[in-house]
TIGU-245399 format. One record per residue (C-alpha): chain; x, y, z; residue in one letter. Coordinates in Angstrom, 2 decimals. Example, Ala and Ser with C-alpha at 12.3 -4.5 7.8 and 13.67 -1.06 7.14 Angstrom:
<rec chain="A" X="12.30" Y="-4.50" Z="7.80" resn="a"/>
<rec chain="A" X="13.67" Y="-1.06" Z="7.14" resn="s"/>
***
This chain:
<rec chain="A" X="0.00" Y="0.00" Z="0.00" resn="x"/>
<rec chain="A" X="1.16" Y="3.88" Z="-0.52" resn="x"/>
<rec chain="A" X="0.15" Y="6.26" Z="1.57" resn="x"/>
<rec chain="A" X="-0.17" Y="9.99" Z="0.69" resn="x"/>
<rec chain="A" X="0.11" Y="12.38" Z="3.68" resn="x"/>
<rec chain="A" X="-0.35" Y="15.71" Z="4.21" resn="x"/>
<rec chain="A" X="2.19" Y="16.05" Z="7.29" resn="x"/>
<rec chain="A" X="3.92" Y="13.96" Z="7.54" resn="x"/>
<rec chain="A" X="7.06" Y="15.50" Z="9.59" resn="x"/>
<rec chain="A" X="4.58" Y="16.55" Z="12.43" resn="x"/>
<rec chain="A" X="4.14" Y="14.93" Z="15.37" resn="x"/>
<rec chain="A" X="1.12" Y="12.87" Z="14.80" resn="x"/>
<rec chain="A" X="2.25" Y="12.27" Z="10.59" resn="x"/>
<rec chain="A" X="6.00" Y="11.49" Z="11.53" resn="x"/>
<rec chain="A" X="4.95" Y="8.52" Z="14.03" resn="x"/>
<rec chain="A" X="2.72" Y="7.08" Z="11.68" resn="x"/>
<rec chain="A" X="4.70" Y="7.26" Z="8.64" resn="x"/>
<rec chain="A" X="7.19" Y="5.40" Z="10.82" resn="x"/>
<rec chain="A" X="4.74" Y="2.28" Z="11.55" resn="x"/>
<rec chain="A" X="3.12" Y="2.41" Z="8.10" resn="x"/>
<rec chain="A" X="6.93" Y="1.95" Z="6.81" resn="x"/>
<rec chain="A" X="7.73" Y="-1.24" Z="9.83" resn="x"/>
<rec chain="A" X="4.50" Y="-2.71" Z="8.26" resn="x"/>
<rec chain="A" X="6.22" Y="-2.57" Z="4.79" resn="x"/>
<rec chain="A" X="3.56" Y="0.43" Z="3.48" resn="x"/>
<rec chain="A" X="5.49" Y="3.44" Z="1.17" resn="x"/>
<rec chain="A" X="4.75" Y="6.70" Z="2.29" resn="x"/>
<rec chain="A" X="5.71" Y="9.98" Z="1.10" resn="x"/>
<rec chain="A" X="4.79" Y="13.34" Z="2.37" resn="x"/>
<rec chain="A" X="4.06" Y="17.06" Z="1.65" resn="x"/>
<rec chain="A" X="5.43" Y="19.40" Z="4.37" resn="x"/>
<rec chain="A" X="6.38" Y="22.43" Z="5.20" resn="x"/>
<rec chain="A" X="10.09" Y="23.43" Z="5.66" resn="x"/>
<rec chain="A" X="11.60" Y="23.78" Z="7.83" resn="x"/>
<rec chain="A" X="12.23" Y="20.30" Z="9.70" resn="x"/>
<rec chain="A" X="12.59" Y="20.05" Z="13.77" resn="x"/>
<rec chain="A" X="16.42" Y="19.50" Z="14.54" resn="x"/>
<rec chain="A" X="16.73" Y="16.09" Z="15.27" resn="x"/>
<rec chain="A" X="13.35" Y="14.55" Z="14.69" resn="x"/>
<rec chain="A" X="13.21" Y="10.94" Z="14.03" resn="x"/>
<rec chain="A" X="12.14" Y="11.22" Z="10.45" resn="x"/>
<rec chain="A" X="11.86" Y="8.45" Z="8.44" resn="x"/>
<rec chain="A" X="14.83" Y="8.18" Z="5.83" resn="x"/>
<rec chain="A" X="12.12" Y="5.91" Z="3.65" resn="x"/>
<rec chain="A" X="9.75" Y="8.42" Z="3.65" resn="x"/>
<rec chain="A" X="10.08" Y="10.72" Z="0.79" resn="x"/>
<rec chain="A" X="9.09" Y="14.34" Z="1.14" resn="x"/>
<rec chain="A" X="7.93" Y="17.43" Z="-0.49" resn="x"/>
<rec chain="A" X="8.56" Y="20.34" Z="0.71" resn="x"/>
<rec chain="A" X="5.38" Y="22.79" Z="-0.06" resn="x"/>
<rec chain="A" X="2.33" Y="24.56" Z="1.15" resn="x"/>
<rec chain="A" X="-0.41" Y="22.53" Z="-0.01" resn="x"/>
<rec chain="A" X="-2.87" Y="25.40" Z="-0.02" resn="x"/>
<rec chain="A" X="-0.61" Y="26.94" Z="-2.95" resn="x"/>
<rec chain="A" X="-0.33" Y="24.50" Z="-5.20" resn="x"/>
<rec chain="A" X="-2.66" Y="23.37" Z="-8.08" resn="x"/>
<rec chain="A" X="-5.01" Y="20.81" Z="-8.62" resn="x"/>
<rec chain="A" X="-2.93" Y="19.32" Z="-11.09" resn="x"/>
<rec chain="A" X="0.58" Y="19.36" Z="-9.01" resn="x"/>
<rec chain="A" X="-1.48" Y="17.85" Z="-6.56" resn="x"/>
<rec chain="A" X="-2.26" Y="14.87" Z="-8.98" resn="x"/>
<rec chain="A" X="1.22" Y="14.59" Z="-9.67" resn="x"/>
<rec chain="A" X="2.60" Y="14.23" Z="-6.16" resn="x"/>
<rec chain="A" X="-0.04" Y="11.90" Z="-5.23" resn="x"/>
<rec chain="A" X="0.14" Y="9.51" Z="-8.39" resn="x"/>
<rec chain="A" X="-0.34" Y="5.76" Z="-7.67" resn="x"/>
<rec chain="A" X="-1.44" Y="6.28" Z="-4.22" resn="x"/>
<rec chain="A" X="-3.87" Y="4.41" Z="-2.79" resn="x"/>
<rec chain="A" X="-4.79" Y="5.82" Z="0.83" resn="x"/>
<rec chain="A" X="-4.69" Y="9.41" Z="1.29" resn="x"/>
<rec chain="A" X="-4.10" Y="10.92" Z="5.26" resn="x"/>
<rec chain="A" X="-4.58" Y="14.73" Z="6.39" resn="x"/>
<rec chain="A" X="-2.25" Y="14.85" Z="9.69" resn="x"/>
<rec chain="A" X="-2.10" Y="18.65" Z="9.48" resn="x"/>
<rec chain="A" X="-4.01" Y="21.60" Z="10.57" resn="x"/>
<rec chain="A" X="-4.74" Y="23.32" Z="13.84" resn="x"/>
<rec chain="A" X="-6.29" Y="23.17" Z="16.95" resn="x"/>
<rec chain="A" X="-8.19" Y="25.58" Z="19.71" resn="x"/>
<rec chain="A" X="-4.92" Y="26.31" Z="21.39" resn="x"/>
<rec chain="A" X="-3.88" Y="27.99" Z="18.36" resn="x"/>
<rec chain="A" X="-4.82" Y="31.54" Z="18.41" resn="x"/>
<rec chain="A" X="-6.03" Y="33.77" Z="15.69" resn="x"/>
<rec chain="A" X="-7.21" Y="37.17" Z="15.23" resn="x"/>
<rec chain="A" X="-11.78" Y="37.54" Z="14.32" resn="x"/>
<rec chain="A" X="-13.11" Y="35.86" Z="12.71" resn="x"/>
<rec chain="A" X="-11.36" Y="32.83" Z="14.39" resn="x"/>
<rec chain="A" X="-13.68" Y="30.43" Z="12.37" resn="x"/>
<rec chain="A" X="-12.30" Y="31.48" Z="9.11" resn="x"/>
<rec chain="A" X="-8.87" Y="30.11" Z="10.14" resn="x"/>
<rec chain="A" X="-10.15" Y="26.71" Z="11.04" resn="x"/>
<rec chain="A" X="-11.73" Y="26.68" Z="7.81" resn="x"/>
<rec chain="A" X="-8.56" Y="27.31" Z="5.85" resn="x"/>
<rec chain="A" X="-6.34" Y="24.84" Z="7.51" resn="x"/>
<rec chain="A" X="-8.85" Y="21.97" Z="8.73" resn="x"/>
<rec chain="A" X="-12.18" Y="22.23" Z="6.02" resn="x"/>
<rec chain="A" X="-10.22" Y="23.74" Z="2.85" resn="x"/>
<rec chain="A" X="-7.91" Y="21.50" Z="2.38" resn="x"/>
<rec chain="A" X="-10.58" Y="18.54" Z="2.52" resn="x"/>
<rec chain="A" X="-12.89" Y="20.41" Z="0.06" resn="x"/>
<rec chain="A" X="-10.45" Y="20.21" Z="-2.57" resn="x"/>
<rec chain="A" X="-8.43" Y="17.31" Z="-2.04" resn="x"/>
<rec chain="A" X="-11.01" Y="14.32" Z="-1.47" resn="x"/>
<rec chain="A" X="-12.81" Y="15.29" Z="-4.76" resn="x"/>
<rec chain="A" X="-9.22" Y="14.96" Z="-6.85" resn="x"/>
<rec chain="A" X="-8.41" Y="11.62" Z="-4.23" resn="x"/>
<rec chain="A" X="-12.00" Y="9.38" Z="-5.87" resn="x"/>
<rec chain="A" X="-11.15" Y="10.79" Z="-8.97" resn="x"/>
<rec chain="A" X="-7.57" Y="9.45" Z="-9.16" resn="x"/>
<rec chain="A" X="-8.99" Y="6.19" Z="-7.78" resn="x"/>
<rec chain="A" X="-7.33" Y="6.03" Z="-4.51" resn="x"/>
<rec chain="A" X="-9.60" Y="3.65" Z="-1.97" resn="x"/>
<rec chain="A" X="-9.54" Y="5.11" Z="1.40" resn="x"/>
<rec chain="A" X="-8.82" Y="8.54" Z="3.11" resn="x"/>
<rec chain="A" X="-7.87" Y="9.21" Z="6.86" resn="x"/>
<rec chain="A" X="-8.41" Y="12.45" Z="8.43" resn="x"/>
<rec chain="A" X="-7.21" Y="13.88" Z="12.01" resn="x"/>
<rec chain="A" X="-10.46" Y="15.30" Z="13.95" resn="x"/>
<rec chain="A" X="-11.14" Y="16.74" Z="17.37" resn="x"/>
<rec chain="A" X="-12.79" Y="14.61" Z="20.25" resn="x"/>
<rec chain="A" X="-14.66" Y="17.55" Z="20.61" resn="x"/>
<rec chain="A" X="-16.78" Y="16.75" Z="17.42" resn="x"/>
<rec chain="A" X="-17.92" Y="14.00" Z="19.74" resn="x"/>
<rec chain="A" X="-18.95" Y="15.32" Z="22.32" resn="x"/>
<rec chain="A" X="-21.24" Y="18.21" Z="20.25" resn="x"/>
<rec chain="A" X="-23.01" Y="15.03" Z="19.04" resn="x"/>
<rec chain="A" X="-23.79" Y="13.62" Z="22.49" resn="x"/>
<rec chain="A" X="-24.13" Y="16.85" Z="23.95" resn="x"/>
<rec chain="A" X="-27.31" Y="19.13" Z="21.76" resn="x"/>
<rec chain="A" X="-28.39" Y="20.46" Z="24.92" resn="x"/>
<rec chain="A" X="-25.02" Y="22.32" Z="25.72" resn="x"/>
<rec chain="A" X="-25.56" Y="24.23" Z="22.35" resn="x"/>
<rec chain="A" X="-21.94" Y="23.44" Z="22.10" resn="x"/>
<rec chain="A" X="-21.66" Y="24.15" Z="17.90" resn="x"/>
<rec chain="A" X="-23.28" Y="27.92" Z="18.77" resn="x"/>
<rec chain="A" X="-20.82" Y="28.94" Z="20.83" resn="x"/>
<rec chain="A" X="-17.40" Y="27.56" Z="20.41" resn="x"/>
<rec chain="A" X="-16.20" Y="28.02" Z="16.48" resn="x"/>
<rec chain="A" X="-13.93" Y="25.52" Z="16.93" resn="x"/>
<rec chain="A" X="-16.50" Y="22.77" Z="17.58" resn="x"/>
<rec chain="A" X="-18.43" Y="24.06" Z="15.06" resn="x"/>
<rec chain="A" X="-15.43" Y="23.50" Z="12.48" resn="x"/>
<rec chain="A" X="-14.74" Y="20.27" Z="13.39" resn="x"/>
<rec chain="A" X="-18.44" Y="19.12" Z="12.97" resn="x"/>
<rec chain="A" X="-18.01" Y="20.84" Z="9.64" resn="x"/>
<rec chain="A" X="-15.27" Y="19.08" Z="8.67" resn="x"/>
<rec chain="A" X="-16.14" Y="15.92" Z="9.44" resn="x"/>
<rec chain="A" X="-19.32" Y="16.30" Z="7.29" resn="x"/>
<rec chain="A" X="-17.16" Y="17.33" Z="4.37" resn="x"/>
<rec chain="A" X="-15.47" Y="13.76" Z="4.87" resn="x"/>
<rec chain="A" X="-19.09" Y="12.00" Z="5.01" resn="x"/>
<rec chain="A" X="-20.09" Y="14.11" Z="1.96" resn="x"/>
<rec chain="A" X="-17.18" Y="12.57" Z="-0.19" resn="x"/>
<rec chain="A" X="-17.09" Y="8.59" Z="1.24" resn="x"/>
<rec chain="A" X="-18.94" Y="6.21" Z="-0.51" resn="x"/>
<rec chain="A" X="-18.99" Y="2.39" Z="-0.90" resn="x"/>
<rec chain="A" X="-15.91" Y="2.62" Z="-2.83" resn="x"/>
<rec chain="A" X="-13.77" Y="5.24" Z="-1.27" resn="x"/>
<rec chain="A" X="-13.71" Y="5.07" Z="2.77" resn="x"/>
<rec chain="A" X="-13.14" Y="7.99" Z="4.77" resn="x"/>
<rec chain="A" X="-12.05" Y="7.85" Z="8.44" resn="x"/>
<rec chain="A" X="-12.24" Y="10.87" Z="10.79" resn="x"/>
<rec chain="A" X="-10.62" Y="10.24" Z="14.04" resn="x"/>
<rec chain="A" X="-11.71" Y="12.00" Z="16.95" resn="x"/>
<rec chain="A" X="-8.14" Y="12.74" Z="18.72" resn="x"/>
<rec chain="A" X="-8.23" Y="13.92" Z="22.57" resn="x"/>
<rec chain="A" X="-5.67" Y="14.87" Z="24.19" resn="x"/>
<rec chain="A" X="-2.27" Y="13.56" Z="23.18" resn="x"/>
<rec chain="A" X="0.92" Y="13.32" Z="24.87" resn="x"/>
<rec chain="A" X="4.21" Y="12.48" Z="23.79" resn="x"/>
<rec chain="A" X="7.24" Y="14.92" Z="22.28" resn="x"/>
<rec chain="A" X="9.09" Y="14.85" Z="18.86" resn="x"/>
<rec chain="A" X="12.92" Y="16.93" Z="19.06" resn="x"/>
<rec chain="A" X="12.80" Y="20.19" Z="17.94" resn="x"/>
<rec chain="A" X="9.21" Y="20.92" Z="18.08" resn="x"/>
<rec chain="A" X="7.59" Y="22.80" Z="20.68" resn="x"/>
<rec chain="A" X="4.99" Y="21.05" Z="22.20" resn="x"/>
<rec chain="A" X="1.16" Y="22.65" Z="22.81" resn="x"/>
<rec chain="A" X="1.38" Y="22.26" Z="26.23" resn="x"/>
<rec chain="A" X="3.31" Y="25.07" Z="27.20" resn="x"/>
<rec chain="A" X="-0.75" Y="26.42" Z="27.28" resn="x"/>
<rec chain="A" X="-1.04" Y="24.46" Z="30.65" resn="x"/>
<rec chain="A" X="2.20" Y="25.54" Z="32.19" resn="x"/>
<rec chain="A" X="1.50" Y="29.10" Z="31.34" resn="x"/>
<rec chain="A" X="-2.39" Y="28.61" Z="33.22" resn="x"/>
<rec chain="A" X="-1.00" Y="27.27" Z="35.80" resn="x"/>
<rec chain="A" X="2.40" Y="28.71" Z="36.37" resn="x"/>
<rec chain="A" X="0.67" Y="31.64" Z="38.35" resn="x"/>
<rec chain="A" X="-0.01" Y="29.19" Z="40.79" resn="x"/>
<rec chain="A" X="3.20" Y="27.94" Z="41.89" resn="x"/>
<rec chain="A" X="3.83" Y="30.02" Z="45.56" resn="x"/>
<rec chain="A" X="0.36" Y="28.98" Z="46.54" resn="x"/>
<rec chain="A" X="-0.24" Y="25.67" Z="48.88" resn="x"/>
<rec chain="A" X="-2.52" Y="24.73" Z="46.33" resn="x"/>
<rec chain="A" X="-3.96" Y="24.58" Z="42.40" resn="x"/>
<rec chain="A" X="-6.93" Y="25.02" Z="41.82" resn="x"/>
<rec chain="A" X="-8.60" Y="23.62" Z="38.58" resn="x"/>
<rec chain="A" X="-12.13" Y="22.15" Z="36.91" resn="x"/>
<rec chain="A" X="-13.11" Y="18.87" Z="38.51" resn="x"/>
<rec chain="A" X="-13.75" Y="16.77" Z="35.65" resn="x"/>
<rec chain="A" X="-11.44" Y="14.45" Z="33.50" resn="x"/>
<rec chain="A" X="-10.06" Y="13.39" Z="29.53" resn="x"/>
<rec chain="A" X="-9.58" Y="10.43" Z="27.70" resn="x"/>
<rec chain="A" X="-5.72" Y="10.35" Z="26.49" resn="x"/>
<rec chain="A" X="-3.10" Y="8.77" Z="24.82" resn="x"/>
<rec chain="A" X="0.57" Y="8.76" Z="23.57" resn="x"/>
<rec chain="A" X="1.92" Y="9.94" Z="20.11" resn="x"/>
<rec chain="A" X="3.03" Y="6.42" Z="19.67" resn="x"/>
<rec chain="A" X="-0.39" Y="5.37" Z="20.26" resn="x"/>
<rec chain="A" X="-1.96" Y="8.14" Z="17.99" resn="x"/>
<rec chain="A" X="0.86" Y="6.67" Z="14.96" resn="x"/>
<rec chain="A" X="-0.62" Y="3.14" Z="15.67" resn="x"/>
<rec chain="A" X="-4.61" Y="4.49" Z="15.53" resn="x"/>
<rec chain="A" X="-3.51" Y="6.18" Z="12.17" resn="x"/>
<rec chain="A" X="-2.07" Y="3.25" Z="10.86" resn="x"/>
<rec chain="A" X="-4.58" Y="1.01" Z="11.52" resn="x"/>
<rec chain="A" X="-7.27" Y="3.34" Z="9.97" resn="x"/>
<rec chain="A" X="-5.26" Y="3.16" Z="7.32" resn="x"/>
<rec chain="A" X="-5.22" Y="-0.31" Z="6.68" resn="x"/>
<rec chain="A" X="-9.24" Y="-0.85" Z="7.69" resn="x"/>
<rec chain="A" X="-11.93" Y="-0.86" Z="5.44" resn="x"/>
<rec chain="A" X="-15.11" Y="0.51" Z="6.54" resn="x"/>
<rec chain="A" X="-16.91" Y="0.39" Z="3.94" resn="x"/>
<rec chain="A" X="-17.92" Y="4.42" Z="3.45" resn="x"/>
<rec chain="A" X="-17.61" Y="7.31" Z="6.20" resn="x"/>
<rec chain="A" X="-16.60" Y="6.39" Z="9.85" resn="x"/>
<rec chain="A" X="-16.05" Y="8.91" Z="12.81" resn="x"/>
<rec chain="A" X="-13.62" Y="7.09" Z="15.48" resn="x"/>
<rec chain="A" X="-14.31" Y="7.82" Z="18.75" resn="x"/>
<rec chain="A" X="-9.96" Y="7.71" Z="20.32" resn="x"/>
<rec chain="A" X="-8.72" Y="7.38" Z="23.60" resn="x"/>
<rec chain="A" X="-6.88" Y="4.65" Z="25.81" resn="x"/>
<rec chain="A" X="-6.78" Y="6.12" Z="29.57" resn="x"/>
<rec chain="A" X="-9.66" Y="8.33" Z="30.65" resn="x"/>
<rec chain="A" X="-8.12" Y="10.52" Z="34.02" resn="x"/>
<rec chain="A" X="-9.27" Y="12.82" Z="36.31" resn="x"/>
<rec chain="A" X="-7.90" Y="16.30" Z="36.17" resn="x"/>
<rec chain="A" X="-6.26" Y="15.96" Z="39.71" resn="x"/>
<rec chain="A" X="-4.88" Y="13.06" Z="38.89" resn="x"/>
<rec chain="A" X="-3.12" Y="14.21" Z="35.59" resn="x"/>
<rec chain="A" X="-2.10" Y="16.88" Z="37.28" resn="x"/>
<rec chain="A" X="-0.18" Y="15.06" Z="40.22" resn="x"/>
<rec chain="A" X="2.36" Y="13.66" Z="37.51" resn="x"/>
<rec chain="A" X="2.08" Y="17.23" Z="35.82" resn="x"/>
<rec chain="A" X="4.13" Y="18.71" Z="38.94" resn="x"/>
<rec chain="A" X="5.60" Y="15.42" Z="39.95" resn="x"/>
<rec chain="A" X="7.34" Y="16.04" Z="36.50" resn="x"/>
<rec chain="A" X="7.78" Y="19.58" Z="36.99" resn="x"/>
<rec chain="A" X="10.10" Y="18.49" Z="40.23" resn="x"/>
<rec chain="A" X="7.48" Y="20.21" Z="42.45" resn="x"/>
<rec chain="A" X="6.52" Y="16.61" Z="43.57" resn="x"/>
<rec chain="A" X="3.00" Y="14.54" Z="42.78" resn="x"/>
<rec chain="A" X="1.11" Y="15.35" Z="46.53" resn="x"/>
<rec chain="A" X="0.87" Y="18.58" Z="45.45" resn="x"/>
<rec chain="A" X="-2.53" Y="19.29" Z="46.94" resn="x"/>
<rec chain="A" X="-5.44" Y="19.93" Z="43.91" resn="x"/>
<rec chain="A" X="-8.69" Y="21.77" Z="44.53" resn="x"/>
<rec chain="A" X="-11.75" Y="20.64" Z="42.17" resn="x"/>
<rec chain="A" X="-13.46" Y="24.19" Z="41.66" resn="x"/>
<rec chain="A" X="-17.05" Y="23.95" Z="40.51" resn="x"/>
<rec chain="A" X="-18.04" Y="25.45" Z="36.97" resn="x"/>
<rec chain="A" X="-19.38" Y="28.90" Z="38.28" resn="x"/>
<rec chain="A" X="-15.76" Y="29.60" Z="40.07" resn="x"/>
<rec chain="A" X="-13.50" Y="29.16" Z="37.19" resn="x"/>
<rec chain="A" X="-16.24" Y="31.29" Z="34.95" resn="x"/>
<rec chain="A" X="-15.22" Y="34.19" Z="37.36" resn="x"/>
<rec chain="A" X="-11.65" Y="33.61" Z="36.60" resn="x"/>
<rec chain="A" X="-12.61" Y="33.99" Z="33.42" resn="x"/>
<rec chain="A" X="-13.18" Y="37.73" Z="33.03" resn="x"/>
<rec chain="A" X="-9.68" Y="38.65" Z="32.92" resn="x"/>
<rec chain="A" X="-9.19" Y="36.07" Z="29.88" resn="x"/>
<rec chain="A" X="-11.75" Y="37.62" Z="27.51" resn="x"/>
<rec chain="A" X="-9.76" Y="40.97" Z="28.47" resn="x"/>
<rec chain="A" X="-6.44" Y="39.74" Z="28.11" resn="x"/>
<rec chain="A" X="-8.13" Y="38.17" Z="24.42" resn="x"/>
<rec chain="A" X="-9.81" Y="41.41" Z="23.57" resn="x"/>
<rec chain="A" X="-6.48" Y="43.34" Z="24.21" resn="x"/>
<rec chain="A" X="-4.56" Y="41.26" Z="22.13" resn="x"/>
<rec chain="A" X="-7.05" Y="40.93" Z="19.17" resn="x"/>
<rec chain="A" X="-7.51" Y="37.71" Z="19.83" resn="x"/>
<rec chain="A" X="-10.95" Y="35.76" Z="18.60" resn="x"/>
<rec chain="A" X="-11.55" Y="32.48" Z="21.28" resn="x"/>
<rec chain="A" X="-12.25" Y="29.26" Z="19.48" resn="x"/>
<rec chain="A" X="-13.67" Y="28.00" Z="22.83" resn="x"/>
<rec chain="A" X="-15.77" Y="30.18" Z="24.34" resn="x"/>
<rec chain="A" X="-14.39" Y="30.91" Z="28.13" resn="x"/>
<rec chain="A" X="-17.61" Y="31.57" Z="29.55" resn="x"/>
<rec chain="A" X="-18.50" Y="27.95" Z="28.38" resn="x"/>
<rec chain="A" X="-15.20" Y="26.44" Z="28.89" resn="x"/>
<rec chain="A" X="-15.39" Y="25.82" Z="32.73" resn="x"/>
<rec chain="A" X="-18.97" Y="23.61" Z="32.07" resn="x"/>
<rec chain="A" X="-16.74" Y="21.38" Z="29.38" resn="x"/>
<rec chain="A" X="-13.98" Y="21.11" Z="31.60" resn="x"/>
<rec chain="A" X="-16.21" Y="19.95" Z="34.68" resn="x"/>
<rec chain="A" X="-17.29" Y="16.79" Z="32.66" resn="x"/>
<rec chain="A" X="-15.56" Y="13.46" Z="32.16" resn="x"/>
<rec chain="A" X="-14.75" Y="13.67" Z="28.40" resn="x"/>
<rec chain="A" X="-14.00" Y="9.46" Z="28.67" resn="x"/>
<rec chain="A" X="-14.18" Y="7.30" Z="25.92" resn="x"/>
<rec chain="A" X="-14.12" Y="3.98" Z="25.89" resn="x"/>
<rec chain="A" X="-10.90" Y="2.32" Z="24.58" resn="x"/>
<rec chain="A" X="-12.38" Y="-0.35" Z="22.41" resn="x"/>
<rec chain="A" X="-12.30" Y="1.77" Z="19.23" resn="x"/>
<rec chain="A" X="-8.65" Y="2.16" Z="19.66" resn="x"/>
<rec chain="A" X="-7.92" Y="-1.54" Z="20.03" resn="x"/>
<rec chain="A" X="-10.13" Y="-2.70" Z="16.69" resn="x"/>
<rec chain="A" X="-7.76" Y="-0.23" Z="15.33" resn="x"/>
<rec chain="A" X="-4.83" Y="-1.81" Z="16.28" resn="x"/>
<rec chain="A" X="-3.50" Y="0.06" Z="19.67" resn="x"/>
<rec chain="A" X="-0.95" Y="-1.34" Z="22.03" resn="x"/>
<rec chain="A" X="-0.65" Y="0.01" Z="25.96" resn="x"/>
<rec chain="A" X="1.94" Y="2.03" Z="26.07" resn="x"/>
<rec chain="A" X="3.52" Y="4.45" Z="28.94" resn="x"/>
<rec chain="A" X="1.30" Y="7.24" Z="29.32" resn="x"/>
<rec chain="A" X="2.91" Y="8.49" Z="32.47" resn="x"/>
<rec chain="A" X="6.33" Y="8.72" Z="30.75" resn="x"/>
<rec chain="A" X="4.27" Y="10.21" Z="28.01" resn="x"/>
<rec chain="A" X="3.26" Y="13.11" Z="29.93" resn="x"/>
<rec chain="A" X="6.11" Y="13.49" Z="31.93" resn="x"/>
<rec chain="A" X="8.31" Y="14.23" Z="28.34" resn="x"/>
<rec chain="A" X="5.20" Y="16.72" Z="27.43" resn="x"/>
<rec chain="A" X="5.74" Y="18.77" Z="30.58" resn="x"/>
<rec chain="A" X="9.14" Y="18.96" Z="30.79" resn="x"/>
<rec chain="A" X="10.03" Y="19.83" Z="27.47" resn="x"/>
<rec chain="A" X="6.89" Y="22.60" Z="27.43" resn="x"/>
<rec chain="A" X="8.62" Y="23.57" Z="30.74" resn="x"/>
<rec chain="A" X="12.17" Y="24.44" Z="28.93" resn="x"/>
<rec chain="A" X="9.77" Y="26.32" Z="26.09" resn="x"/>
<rec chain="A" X="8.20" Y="28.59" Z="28.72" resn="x"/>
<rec chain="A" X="11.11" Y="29.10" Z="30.79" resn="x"/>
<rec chain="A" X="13.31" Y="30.18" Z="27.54" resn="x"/>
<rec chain="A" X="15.82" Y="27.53" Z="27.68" resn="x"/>
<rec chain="A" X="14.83" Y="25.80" Z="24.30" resn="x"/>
<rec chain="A" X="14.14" Y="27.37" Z="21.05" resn="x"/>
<rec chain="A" X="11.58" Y="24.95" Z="19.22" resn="x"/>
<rec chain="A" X="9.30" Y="24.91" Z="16.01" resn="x"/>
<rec chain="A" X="5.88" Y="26.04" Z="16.84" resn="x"/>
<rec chain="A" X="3.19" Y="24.52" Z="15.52" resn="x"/>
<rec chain="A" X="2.35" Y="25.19" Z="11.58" resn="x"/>
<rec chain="A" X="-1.08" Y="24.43" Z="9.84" resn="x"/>
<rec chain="A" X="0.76" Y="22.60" Z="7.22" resn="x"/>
***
């Protein structure tokens, strides 16, 4: 099988092009320059280096010739900020690139398609009564986009969305997204205590995330299927013990569950600090504190027809934090993230 991805030196794209080539698969890759120092790239993996918003139809065709499964491991999330409207942004790196691409994919005669999605998209499906897709854009994109992908599969061309939580894990040179958490909760550091939401996520590791890719690769499903991802559902106090047990500040550190209304006062000086800066929320704060007070679990049986192994998701985490550590503190200069 060849694979055709669309970022494939990422984080996410890199790990998977690495299993897809252990399982003897070809892959080669459209990226954009420049590459993190030291990443474990695949030296089987061919890559081209260019935007794939720039080029044509046709130089599309050309790259992708004789392909037969076609992944998007590019794009952005909600921790990515962006000036109003923030909804046009997700558009032009998540829905865009979908809009054009799928179309030319059937008509080349390629046989499946594998898209990275939000686990948010999931939970505006089971949640209508949080009016969830009126007032975050970035859920609202994500449900988009994943209806672009069920507009396009049919019986002959499967597309897979999966819907990715929160992943943990570090490639060299690349600057991870969670610096976010260590700058919301850096603030917090001379008190006795940290206080944050009392809910929980489903996780899992970048190696995990590779296999989960792979593995939709290599499944037929026989038209569109969304993926519901995740391996270990935790409680925010109890990701947050090996957050500061990594940070050296040791894992008793005592955690106070604050209820939904609490944190919504806390965030007043957010929308400021946004409003200041020009900055359009994908999430909308006011809202935020109610989604973080849930259990976002999943279960994990998706990921193991899928092919998942366990894997070390406390070492997982504990690479995340320190690495975003060295970002915030200045020690490191890294790649930031690019909606390639």
């Amino acid at each position: 099988m060849k694979v055709f991805m669309i970022g494939g030196t990422g984080l996410l794209g890199c790990e998977a092009a690495k299993i897809l080539i252990e399982r003897g698969h070809q892959v080669k890759s459209v990226a954009l320059p420049p590459l993190p120092e030291g990443a474990p790239i695949p030296e089987e993996m061919e890559i081209v280096f260019a935007d794939i918003n720039k080029i044509s139809d046709e130089e599309f065709k050309n790259m992708a010739a004789g392909c037969d499964v076609f992944v998007f491991a590019a794009g952005v999330d909600e921790r990515v900020e962006f000036p109003a409207p923030v909804y046009d942004y997700y558009y032009k790196y998540n829905i865009a690139p979908l809009v054009r691409l799928l179309p030319l994919c059937k008509e080349m005669g390629m046989k499946r398609a594998v898209v990275l999605g939000s686990y948010f998209s999931g939970l505006a499906k089971a949640r209508p009564d949080m009016h969830l897709l009126e007032r975050n854009p970035y859920f609202r994109s994500r449900i988009d986009q994943e209806n672009v992908c069920k507009m396009y599969a049919d019986k002959d061309f499967d597309v897979s969305v999966l819907e990715l939580p929160y992943i943990f894990g570090t490639q060299p040179g690349r600057r991870p997204v969670w610096v976010v958490l260590i700058e919301q909760i850096a603030f917090m550091d001379k008190w006795p205590f940290t206080m944050y939401p009392k809910g929980g996520t489903t996780m899992l590791t970048v190696h995990q995330v590779g296999q989960v890719i792979a593995g939709a690769c290599e499944k037929q499903t026989h038209g569109f299927r969304a993926w519901p991802i995740g391996m270990y559902n935790m409680k925010w106090d109890e990701f947050l013990s090996i957050v500061y047990d990594a940070r050296g500040m040791g894992a008793d550190r005592k955690i106070l569950g604050v209820p939904p209304w609490m944190m919504k006062m806390g965030m007043v000086k957010v929308v400021k600090d946004y409003k200041a800066r020009g900055i359009d929320s994908g999430m909308d704060p006011y809202q935020l504190p109610y989604i973080m007070d849930l259990d976002l679990f999943t279960d994990k049986k998706y990921c193991l027809e899928l092919g998942v192994e366990e894997d070390d998701i406390k070492s997982a985490i504990f690479d995340s934090v320190r690495v975003s550590e060295a970002a915030y503190n200045g020690t490191v200069k890294l790649l930031d993230m690019k909606g390639e």
